[in-house]
Kinemage of the C-alpha trace (Angstrom):
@kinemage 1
@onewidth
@group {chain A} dominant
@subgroup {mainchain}
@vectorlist {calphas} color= white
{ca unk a 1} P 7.124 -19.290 9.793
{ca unk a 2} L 4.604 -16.208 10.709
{ca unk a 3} L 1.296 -16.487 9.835
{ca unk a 4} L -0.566 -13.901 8.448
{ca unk a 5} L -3.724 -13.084 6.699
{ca unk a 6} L -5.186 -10.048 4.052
{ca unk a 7} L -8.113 -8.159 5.339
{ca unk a 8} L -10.764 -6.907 2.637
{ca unk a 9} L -10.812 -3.048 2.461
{ca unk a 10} L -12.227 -1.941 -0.520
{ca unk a 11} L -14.351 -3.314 -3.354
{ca unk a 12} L -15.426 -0.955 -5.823
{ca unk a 13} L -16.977 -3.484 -7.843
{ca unk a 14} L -17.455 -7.241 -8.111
{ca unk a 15} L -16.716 -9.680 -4.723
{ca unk a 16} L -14.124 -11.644 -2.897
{ca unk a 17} L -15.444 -15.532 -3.645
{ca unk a 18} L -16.296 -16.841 0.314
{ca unk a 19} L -15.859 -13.558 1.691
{ca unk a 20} L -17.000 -10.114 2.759
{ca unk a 21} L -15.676 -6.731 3.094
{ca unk a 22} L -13.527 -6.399 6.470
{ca unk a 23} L -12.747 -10.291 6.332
{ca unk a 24} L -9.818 -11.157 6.879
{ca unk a 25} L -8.429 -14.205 4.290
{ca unk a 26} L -5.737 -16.548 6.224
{ca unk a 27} L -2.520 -16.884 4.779
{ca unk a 28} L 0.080 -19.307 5.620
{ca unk a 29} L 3.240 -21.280 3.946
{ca unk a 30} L 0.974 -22.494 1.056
{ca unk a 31} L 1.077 -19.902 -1.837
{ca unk a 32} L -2.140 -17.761 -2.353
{ca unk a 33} L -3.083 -17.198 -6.027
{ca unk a 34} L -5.434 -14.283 -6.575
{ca unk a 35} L -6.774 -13.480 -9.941
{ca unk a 36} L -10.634 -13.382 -11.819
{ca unk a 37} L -11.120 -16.651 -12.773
{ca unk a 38} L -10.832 -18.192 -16.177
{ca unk a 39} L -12.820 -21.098 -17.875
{ca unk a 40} L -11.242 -24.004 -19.735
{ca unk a 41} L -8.849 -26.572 -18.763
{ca unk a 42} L -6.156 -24.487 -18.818
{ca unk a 43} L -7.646 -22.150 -16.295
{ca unk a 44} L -5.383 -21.375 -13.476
{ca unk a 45} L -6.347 -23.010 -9.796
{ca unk a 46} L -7.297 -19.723 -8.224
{ca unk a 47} L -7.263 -19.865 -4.106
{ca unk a 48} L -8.525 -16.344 -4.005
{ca unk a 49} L -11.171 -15.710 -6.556
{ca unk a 50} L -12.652 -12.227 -7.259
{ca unk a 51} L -15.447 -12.452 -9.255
{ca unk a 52} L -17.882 -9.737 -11.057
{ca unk a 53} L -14.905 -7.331 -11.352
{ca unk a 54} L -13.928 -7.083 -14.946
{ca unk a 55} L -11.046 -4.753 -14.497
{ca unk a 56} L -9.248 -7.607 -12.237
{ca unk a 57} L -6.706 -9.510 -14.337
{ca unk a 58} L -7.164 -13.063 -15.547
{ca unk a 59} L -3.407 -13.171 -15.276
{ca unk a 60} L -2.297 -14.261 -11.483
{ca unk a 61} L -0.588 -12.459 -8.607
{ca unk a 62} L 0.790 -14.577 -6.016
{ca unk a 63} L 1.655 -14.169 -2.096
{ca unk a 64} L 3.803 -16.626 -0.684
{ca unk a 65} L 6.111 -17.072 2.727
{ca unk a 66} L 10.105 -16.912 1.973
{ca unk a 67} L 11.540 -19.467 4.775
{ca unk a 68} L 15.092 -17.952 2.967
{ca unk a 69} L 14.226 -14.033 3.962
{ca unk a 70} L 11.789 -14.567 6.714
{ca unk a 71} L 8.690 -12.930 4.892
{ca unk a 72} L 6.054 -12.761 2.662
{ca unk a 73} L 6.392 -11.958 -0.478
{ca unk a 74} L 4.266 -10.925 -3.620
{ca unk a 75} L 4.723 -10.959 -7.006
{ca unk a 76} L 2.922 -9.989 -10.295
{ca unk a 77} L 2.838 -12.276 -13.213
{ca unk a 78} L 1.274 -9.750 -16.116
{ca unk a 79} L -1.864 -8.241 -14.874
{ca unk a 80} L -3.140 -5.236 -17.036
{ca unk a 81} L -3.942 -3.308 -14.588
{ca unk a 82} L -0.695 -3.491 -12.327
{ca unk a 83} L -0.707 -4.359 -8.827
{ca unk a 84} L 0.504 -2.124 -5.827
{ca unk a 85} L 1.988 -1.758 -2.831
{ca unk a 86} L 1.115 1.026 -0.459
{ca unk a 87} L 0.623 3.345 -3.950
{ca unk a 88} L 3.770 1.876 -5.614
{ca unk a 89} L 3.361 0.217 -9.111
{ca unk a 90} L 5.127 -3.134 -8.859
{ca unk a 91} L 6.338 -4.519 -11.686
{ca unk a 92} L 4.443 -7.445 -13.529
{ca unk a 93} L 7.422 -9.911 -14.486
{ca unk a 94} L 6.995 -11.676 -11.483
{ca unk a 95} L 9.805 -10.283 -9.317
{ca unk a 96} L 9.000 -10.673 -5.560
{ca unk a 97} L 8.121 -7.817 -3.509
{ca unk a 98} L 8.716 -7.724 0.327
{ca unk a 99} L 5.396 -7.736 2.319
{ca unk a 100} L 5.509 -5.760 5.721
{ca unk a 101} L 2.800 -5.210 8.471
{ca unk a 102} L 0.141 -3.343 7.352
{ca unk a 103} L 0.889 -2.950 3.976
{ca unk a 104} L -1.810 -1.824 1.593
{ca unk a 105} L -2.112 -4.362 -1.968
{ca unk a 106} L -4.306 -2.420 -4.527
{ca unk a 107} L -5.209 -4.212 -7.973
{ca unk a 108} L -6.354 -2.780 -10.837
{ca unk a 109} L -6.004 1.283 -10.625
{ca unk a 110} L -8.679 2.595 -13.290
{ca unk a 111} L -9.604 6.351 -13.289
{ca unk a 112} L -7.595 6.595 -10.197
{ca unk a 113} L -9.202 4.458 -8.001
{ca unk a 114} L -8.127 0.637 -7.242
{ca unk a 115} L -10.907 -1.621 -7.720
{ca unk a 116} L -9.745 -3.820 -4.501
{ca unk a 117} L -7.873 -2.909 -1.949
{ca unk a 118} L -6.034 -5.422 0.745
{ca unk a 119} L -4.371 -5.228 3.986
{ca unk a 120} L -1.690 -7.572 4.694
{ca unk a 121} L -1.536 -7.805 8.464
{ca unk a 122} L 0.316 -10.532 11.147
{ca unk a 123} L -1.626 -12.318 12.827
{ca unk a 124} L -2.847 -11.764 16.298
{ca unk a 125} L -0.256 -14.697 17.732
{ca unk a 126} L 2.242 -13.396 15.830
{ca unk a 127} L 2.204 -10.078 16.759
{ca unk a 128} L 1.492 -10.944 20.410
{ca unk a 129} L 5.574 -12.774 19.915
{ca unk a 130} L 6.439 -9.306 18.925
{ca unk a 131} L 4.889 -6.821 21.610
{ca unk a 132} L 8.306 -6.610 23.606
{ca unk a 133} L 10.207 -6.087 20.521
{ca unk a 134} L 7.930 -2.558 20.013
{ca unk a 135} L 9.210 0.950 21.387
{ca unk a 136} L 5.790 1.938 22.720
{ca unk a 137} L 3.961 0.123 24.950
{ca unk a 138} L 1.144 0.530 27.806
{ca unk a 139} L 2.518 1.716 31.349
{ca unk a 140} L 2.036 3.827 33.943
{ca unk a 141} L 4.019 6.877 32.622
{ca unk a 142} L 2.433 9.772 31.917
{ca unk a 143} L 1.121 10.762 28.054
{ca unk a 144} L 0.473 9.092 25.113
{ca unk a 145} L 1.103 4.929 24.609
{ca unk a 146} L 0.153 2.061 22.541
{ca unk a 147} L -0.278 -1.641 22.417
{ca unk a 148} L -0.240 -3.051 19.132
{ca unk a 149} L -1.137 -6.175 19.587
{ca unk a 150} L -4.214 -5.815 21.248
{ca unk a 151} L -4.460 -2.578 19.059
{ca unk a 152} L -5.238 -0.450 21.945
{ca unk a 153} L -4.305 2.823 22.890
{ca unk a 154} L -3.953 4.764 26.670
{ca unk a 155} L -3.406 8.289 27.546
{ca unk a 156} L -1.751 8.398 30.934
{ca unk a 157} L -2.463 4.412 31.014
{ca unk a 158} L -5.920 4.455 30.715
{ca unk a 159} L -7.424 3.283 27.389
{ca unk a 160} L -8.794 5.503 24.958
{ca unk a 161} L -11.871 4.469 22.940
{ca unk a 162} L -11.713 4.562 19.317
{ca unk a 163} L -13.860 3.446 16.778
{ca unk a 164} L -13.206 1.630 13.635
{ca unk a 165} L -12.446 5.045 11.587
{ca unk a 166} L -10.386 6.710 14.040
{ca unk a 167} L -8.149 3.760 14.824
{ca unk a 168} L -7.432 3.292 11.010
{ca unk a 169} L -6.494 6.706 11.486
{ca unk a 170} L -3.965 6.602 14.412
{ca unk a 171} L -2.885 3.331 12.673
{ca unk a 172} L -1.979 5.119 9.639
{ca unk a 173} L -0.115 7.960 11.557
{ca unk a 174} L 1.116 5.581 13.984
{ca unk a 175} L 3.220 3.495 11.042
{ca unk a 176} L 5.236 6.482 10.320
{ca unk a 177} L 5.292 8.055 13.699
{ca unk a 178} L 7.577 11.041 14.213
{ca unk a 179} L 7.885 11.206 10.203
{ca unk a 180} L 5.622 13.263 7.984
{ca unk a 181} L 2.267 11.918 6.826
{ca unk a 182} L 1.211 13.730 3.326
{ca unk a 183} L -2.928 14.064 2.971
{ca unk a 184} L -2.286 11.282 0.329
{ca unk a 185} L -0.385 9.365 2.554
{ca unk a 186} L -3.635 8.646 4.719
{ca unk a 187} L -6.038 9.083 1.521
{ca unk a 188} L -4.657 6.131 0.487
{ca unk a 189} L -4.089 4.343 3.587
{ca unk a 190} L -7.908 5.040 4.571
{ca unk a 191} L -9.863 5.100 1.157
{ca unk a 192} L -7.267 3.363 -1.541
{ca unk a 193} L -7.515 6.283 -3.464
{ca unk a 194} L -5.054 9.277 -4.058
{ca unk a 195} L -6.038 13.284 -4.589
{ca unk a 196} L -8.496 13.288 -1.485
{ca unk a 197} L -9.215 17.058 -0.394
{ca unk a 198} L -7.394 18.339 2.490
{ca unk a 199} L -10.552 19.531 4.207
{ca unk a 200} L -11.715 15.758 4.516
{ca unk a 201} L -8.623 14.506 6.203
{ca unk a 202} L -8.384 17.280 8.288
{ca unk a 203} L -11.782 16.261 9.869
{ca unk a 204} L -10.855 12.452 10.625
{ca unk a 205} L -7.570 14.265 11.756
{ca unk a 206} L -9.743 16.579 14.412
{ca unk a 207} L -12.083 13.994 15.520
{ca unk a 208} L -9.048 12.032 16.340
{ca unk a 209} L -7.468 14.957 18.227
{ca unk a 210} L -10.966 15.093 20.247
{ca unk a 211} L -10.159 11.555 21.703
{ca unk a 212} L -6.250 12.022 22.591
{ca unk a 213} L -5.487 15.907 23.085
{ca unk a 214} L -6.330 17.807 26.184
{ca unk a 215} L -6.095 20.791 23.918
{ca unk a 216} L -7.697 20.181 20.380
{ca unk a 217} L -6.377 24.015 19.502
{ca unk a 218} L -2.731 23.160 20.574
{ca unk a 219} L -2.075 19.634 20.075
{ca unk a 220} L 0.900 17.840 22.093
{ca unk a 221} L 0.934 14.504 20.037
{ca unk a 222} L -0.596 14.709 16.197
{ca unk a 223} L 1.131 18.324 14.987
{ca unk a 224} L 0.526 19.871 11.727
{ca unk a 225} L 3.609 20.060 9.742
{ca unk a 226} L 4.169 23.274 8.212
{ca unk a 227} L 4.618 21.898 4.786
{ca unk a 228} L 1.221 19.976 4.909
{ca unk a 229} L 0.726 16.543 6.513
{ca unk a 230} L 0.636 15.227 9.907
{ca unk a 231} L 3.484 13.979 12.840
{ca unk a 232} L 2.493 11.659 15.038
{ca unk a 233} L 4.940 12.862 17.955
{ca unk a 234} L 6.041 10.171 20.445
């Protein structure tokens, strides 16, 4: 099996029990219960607890390794406030839902905003297995190249620094490269939220152009699409 974990991205309220923001939680064949804990003896056995959020359901969601389909999976059991998966309501009947690498999990959507937002990511090991199997990776060619394991990326093979903003950035671009990214596409990749102005992504998208384009004013590799968005162009 892979091993995995969920990193802590957003927490508009409340805490993750034994954690902090930008920890990552290990996950591995066991089943992970998240929920706000009850009281009483019928109280579920919680292994991720958030606490102080009173929008987060009583009412569990689970993440759990398939050894049948080679994943993780997550399901919903009846929260009120519905669970999703990169911006997609999942249902709450406790059907399981296919995780993937980098997926955003977002419970409890009041007033537009999620109250706690995860990433589900491979692990480091893991991903290090799958390096060969990716279509881009460091060499001595000319332009634009990535390694995602080591979550690095080179322009002409030498590495380009990015901070912790601007790689979220390229990461979110870099998911669906040579496909359209929408401005809510990467509002809710980088904030959990949907609706963020245009102006504001256009900035992170600019200060990420500073770092990789020779030419800010005619970029080769992150193009505006002429029906709004960004390409990430390989």
């Amino acid at each position: 099996m892979r091993d995995a974990f969920l990193r802590i991205e957003k927490l508009t309220k409340g805490r993750v029990e034994g954690y902090e923001l930008w920890q990552e939680i290990p996950l591995r064949a066991d089943t992970r219960i998240i929920a706000r804990p009850s009281v009483g003896p019928s109280a579920t056995k919680l292994h991720i607890r958030i606490v102080g959020g009173d929008y987060i359901s009583r009412t569990p969601i689970e993440i759990s390794y398939s050894h049948v389909d080679g994943c993780y999976m997550i399901r919903d059991y009846g929260t009120t406030n519905g669970t999703f998966r990169n911006g997609e309501l999942i249902e709450n009947d406790g059907r399981s839902y296919r995780l993937k690498d980098y997926d955003l999990i977002g419970l409890a959507k009041v007033r537009g905003q999620m109250r706690v937002v995860f990433r589900f990511g491979l692990s480091y090991q893991t991903q290090l297995a799958w390096v060969s199997e990716d279509p881009w990776k460091p060499s001595a060619v000319k332009g634009l190249s990535v390694n995602t394991a080591a979550k690095k990326v080179f322009m002409d093979a030498k590495e380009i620094i990015l901070n912790r903003t601007k790689l979220k950035v390229f990461e979110v671009l870099y998911a669906q490269r040579s496909k359209v990214c929408t401005i809510d596409d990467i509002a809710w990749d980088m904030w959990g939220m949907e609706g963020a102005s245009s102006e504001l992504v256009a900035k992170y998208i600019q200060r990420l152009r500073d770092r990789i384009e020779s030419d800010r004013a005619k970029p080769r590799y992150i193009v505006t699409h002429s029906f709004g968005g960004y390409i990430l162009v390989e």
